[in-house]
C-alpha positions in Angstrom: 30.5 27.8 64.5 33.6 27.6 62.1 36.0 25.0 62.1 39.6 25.1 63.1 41.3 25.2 59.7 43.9 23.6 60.3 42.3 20.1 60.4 41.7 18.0 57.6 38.3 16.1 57.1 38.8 12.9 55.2 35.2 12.0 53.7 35.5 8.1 52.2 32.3 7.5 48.9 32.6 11.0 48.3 31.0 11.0 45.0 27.7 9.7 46.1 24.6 10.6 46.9 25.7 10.7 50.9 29.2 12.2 50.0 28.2 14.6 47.6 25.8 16.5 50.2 28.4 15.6 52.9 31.1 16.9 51.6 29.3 20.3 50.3 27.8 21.3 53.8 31.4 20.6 55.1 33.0 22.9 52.6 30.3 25.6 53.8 30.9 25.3 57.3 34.8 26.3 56.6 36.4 23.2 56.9 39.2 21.6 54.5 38.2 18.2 52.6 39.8 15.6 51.3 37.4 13.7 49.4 37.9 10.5 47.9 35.9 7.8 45.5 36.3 5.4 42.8 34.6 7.6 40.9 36.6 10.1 39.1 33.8 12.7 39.3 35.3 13.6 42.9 37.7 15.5 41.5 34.4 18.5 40.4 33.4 18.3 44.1 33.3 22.0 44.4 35.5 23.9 47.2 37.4 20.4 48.3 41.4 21.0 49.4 42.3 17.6 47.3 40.4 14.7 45.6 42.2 11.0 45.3 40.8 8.5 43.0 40.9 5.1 44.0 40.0 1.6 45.7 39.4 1.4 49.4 40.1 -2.4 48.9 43.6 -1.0 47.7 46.0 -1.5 51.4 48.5 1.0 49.7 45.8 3.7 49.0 44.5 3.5 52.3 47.4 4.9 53.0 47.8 7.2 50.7 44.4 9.1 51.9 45.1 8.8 55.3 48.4 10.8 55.4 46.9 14.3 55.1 43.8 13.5 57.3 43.2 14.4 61.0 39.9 13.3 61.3 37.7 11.1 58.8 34.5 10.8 57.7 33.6 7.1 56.7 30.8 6.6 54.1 30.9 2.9 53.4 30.7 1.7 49.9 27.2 0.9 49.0 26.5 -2.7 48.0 30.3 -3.7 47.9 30.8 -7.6 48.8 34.1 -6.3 51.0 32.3 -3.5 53.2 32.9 -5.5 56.6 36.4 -6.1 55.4 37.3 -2.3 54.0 35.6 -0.7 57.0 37.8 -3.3 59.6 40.4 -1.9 57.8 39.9 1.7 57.6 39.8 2.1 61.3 43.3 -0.1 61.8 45.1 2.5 59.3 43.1 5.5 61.1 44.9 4.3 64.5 48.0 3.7 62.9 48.1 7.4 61.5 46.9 8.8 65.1 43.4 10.4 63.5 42.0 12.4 65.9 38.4 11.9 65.3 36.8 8.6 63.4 33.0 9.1 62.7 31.1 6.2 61.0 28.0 6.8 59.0 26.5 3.3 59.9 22.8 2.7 59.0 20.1 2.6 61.5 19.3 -0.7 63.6 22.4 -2.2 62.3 21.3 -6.0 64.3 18.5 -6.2 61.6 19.6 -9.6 60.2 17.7 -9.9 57.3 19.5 -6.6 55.3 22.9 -8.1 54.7 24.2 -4.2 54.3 22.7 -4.0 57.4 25.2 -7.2 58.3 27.9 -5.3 57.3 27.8 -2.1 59.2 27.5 -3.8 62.5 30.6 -6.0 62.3 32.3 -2.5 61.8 30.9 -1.0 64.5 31.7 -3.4 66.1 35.4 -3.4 65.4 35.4 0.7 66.5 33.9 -0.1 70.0 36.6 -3.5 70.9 39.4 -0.5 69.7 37.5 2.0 71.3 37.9 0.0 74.7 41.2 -2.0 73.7 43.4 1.9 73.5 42.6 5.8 73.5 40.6 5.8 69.7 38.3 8.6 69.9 35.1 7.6 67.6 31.4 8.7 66.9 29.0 6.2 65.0 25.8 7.5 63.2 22.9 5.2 62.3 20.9 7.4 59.7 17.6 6.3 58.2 16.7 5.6 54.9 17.8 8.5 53.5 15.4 11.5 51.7 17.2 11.6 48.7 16.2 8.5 47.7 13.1 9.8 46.4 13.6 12.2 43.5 11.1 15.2 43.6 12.1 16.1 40.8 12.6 13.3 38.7 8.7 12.4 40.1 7.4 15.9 38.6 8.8 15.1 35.4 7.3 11.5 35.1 4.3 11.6 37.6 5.7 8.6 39.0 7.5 7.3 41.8 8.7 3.6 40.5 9.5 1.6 43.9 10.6 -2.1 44.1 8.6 -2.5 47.6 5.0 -2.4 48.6 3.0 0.7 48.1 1.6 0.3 51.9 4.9 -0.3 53.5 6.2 2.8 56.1 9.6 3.7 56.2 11.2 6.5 58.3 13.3 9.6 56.6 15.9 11.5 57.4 17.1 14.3 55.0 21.1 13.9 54.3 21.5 17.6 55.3 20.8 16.9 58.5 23.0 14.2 58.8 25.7 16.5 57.3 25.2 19.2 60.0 25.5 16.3 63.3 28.5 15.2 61.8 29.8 19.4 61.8 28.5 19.5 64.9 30.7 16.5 66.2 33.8 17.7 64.5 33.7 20.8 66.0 33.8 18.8 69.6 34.9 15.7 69.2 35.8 14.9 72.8 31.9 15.8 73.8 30.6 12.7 71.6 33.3 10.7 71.9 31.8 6.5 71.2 28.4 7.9 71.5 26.0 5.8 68.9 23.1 8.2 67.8 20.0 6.8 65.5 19.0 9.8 63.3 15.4 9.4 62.5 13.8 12.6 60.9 10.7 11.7 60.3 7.8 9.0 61.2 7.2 6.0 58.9 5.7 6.9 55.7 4.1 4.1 52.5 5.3 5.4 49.1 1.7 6.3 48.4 1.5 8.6 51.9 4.9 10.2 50.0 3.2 11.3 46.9 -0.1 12.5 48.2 2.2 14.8 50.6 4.5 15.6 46.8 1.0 16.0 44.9 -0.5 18.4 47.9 3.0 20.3 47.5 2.9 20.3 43.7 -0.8 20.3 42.7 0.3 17.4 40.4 -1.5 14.2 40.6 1.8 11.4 40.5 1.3 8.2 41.4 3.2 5.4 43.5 4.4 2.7 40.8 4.8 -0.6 42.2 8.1 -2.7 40.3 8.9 -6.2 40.9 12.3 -6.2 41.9 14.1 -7.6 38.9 12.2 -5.0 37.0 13.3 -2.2 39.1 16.8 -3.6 38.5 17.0 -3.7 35.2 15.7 -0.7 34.9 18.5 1.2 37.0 20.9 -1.2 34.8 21.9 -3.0 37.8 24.1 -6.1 36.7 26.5 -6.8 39.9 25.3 -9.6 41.3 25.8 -8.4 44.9 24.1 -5.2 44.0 21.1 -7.6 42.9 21.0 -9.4 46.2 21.1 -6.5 48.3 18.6 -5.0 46.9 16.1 -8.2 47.2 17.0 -8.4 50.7 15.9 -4.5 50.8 12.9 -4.9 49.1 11.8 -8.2 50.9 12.6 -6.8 54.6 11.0 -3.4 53.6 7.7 -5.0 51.9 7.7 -7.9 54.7 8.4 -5.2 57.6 8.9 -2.0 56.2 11.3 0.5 58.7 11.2 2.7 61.4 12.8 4.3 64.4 12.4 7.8 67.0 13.2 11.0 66.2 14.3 12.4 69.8 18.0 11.8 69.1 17.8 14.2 65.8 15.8 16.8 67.1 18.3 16.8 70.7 21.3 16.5 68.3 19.9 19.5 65.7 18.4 21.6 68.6 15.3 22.0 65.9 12.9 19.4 64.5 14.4 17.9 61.9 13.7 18.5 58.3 10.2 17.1 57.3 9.6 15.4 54.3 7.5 18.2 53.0 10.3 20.5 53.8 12.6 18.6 51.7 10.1 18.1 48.9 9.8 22.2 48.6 13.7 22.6 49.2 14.6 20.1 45.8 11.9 21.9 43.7 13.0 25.4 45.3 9.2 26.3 46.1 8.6 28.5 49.5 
């Protein structure tokens, strides 16, 4: 189903990983995007109606984006100190400029105290359900799993590695971004149907990093491996000097290693009217194999 054209889709992180697939599939399914980042590589996002470059801590730019929107699309920042604060904020400006729809791409089991990202999303979901009861705000928040795209296919088939900063025996769920992309079409299209509903979208059952690459090595025929990284080495090696970034990362990999992470897929699959995309799926779809 297309979208009304006249509406415009504000999508917040645009330039990310999240954003970039986000943004595409919304593009696709005939709707008009503003997209916005701090990173000036929003402006290539192909088929968008307007980029805007700037700071979501900025009050002014807030804004600024929020003039041409009628219905948004907030990604959070990843790893920024201010994330409770800018998201508080967000929804405040999208009541003040009447947006018509307000989805939040949360995380999944948002109460899990020892992620401090984690932390963050729940004090704004928070702040959207006291509005949401407080006047007539119409809202949708979306608590995806770790997402797919976090492991590279094709970045393992070049090294025959998958370097990961938690232990090689801990199962985390899935959930392709696609198929976060289409829920949030789906919602768009009908707002008033899923109107401050909370949906967990799981896509897949827990999975070690070492059950990840014998599925990419029975896809492949390659024989990678599951590289093990002490966090500080993992940093260093993505170049990560914000200290924030730092700690949110050793709260990841301490939670993930001491816990790992995991949820049900029955919300997806209800939400998709299909099963939702299987890791396996999404390892042949990055390396286009049938």
């Amino acid at each position: 189903m297309e979208s009304e054209m006249n509406e415009m889709i504000l999508v917040t992180s645009a330039a990310g990983n999240t954003g970039r697939i986000m943004v595409q599939k919304l593009v696709e399914a005939g709707f008009d995007v503003l997209a916005t980042d701090i990173d000036p590589r929003v402006k290539k996002l192909p088929g968008i109606k307007k980029a805007m470059v700037g700071d979501l801590t900025d009050f002014y730019f807030l804004d600024e984006v929020m003039e041409d929107a009628t219905m948004v699309v907030y990604i959070p920042p990843l790893f920024s100190p201010e994330e409770t604060l800018i998201g508080q904020k967000i929804i405040d400006k999208a009541i003040d400029y009447d947006i018509e729809h307000f989805i939040f791409v949360s995380v999944i089991h948002p109460n899990l105290t020892s992620l401090m990202q984690h932390i963050a999303k729940r004090d704004v979901e928070e702040q959207l359900i006291y509005k949401g009861m407080e006047i007539e705000f119409s809202y949708t928040i979306l608590q995806p799993m770790h997402y797919m795209h976090n492991f590279d296919p094709q970045l393992v088939a070049k090294t025959n590695e998958y370097r990961i900063f938690y232990d090689l025996d801990s199962p985390v769920g899935y959930v392709a971004t696609e198929d976060v992309a289409e829920v949030v079409i789906k919602i768009l299209n009908d707002p008033e149907k899923h109107n401050k509903a909370t949906y967990e979208l799981v896509g897949t059952e827990a999975y070690t990093p070492n059950e990840l690459v014998d599925m990419f090595n029975q896809i492949t025929g390659k024989k990678a491996k599951a590289v093990f990284l002490f966090i500080d080495e993992f940093l260093n090696e993505i170049d990560a000097t914000d200290l924030y970034v730092r700690a949110g990362f050793r709260h990841l990999a301490y939670a993930y290693t001491s816990w790992g992470l995991d949820g049900n897929t029955n919300v997806l699959t209800w939400l998709l009217g299909r099963e939702p995309t299987s890791f396996e799926e999404y390892v042949k779809m990055k390396l286009n194999k049938k």
